[in-house]
C-alpha positions as CSV (number, residue, x, y, z in Angstrom):
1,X,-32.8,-2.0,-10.1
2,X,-31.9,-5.1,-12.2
3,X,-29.1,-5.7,-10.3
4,X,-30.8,-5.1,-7.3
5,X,-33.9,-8.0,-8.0
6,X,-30.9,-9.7,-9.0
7,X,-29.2,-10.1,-6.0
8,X,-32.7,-10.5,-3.7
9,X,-33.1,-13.4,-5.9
10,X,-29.5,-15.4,-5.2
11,X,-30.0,-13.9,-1.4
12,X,-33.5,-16.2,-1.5
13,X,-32.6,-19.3,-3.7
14,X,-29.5,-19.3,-1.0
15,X,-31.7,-20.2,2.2
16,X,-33.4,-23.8,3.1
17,X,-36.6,-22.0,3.4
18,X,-38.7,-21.8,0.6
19,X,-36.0,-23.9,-1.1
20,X,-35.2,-24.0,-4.8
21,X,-38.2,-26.1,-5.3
22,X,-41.0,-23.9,-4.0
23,X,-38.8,-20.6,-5.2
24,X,-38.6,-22.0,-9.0
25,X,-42.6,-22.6,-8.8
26,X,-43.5,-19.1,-7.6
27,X,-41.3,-17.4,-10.4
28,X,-42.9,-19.6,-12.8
29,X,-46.3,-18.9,-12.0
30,X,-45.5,-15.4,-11.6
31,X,-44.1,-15.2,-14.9
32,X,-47.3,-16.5,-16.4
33,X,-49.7,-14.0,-14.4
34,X,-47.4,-11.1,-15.0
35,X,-47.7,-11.1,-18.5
36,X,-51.6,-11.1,-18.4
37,X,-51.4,-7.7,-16.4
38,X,-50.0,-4.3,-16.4
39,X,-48.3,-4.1,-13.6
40,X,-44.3,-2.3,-12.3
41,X,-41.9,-5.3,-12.8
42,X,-39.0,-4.1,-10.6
43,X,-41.6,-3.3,-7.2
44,X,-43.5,-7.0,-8.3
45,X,-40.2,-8.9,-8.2
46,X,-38.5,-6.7,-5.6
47,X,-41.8,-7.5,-3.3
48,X,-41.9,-10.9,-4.4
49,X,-38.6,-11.9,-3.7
50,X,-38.3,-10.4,0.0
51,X,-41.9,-11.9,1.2
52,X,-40.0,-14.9,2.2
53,X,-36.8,-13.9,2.4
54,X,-36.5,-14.3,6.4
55,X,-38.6,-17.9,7.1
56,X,-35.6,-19.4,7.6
57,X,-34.9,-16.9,9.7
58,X,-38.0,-17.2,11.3
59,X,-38.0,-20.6,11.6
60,X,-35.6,-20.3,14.3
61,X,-37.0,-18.0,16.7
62,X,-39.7,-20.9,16.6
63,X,-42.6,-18.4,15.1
64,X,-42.9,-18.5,11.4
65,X,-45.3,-15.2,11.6
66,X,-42.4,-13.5,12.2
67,X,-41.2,-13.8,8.6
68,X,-43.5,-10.7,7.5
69,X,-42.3,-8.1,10.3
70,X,-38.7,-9.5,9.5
71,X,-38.7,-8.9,6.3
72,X,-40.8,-5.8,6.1
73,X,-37.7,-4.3,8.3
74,X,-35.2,-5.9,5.9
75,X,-37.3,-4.0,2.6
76,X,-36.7,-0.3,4.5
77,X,-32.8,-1.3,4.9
78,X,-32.9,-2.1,1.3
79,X,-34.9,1.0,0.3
80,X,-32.4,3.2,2.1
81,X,-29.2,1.5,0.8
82,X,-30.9,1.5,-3.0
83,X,-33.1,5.0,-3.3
84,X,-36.4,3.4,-4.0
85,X,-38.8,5.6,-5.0
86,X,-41.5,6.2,-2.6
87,X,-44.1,4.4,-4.9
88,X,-42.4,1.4,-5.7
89,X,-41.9,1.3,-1.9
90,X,-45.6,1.3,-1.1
91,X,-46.4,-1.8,-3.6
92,X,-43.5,-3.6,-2.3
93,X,-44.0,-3.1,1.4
94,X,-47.6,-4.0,0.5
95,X,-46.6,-7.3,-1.2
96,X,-44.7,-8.3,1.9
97,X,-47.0,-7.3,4.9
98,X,-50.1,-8.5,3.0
99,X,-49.1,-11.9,0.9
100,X,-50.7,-14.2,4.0
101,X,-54.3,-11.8,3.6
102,X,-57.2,-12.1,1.8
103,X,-58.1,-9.2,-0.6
104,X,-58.5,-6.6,-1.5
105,X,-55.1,-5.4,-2.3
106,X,-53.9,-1.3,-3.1
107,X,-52.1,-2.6,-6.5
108,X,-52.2,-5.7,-8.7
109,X,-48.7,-6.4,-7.5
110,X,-49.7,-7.7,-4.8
111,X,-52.8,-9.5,-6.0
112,X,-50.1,-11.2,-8.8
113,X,-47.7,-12.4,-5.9
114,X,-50.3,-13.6,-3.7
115,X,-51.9,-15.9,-6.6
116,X,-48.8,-16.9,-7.8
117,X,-47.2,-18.0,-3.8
118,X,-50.4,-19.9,-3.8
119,X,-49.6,-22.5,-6.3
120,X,-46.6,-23.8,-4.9
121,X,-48.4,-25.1,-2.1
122,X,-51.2,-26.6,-4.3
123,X,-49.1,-28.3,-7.1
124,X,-48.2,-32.1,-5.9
125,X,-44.9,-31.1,-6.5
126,X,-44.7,-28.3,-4.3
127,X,-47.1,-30.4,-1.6
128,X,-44.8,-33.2,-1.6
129,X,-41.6,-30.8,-1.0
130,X,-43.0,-29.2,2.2
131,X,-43.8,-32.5,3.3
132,X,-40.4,-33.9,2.7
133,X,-38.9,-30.9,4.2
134,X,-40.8,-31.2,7.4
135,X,-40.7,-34.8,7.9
136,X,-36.7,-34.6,6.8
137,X,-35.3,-31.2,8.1
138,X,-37.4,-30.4,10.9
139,X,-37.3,-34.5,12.3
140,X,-41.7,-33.8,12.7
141,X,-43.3,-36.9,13.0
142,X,-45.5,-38.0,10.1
143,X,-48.9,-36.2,11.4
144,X,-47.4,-33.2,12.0
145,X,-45.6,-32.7,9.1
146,X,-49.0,-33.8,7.3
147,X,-50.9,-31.1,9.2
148,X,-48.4,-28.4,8.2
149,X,-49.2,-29.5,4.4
150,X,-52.5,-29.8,4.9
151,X,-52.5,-26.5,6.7
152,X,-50.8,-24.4,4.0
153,X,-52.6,-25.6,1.2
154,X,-56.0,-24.8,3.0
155,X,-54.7,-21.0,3.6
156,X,-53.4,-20.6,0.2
157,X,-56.5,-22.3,-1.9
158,X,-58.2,-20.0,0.5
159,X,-56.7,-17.0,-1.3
160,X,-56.6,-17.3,-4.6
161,X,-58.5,-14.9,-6.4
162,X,-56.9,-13.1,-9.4
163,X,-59.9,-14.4,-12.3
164,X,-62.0,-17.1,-12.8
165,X,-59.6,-19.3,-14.4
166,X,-57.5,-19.0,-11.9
167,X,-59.9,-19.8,-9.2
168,X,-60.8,-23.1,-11.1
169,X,-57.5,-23.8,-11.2
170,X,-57.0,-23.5,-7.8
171,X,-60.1,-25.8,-7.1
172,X,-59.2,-28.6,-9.1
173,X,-55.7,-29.0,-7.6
174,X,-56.9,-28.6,-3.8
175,X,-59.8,-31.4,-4.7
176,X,-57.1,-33.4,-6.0
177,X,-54.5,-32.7,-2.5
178,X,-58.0,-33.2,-0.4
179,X,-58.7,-36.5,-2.1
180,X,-55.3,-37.8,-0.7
181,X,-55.4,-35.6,2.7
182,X,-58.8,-37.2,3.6
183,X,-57.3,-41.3,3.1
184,X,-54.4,-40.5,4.5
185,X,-56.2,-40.2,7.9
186,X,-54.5,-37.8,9.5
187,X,-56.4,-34.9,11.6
188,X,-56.3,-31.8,10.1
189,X,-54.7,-29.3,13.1
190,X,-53.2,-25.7,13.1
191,X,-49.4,-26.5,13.3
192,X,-47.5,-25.6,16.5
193,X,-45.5,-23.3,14.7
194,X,-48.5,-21.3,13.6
195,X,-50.1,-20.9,17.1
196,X,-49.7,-18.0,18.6
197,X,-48.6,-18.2,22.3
């Protein structure tokens, strides 16, 4: 299975979306919530590393939504070609098809990826990436590509719920992002790549 989570994991860093940037901040984080939990390693990172493994994909049928169906079809290819057992299967399926949705959550997997996906999109670092690559890759003009960054960070602050800590975390670093969101003027809007048509 090493080899397997090995491979997901060049397969990801490999595509322009996430990107290396917002990749290397979700392993980090999930690193540091991992260890704080029981939890099966190979179904977190298997899970973790196929939730996003089709936005680029995604990205250009012109619905991002898509990315969870995608790559919930692309985890039962990979659980035929490997053997995974039925259980891991039901945590990693879970991570995928649910890492967009509130809780509760069947296993802590799930919970731990969610969290940890969060923080990329609060951290300046990652906030200032998905600007960058809006404004840059997708040519956006300057509001839009602010209301996508505005839009994701909302969602994920939205959904972080794995303790108390955590939570206040979470808070500080979207007060920080609102701070900037609300001088920077621009109206905050459900992307056109989000709306449903």
């Amino acid at each position: 299975m090493q080899n397997l989570i090995k491979k997901l994991r060049k397969e990801l860093y490999s595509k322009p979306s996430p990107g290396k940037i917002l990749n290397d901040m979700m392993d980090k984080k999930l690193k540091e919530f991992a260890k704080q939990h029981r939890h099966d390693e190979e179904a977190l990172w298997i899970g973790s590393y196929l939730a996003d493994m089709k936005i680029t994909e995604a990205l250009e049928t012109g619905d991002i939504t898509k990315h969870v169906p995608m790559a919930s079809k692309y985890a039962r290819q990979i659980f035929k070609q490997y053997s995974i057992p039925e259980d891991k299967q039901e945590i990693i399926l879970e991570i995928i098809e649910k890492h967009h949705e509130p809780g509760p959550y069947e296993h802590i997997e799930t919970r731990l990826f969610v969290n940890a996906d969060c923080f990329k999109f609060l951290e300046p670092k990652g906030a200032f990436h998905l600007f960058g690559a809006m404004y840059g890759r997708t040519n956006q003009d300057f509001d839009g590509s602010m209301q996508y960054v505005m839009f994701k960070a909302k969602e994920k602050y939205s959904l972080v719920d794995l303790d108390e800590k955590t939570k206040e975390e979470a808070e500080e670093l979207y007060a920080r992002l609102k701070w900037m969101f609300d001088r920077i003027g621009v109206k905050e809007a459900v992307p056109e790549v989000y709306q449903k048509s």
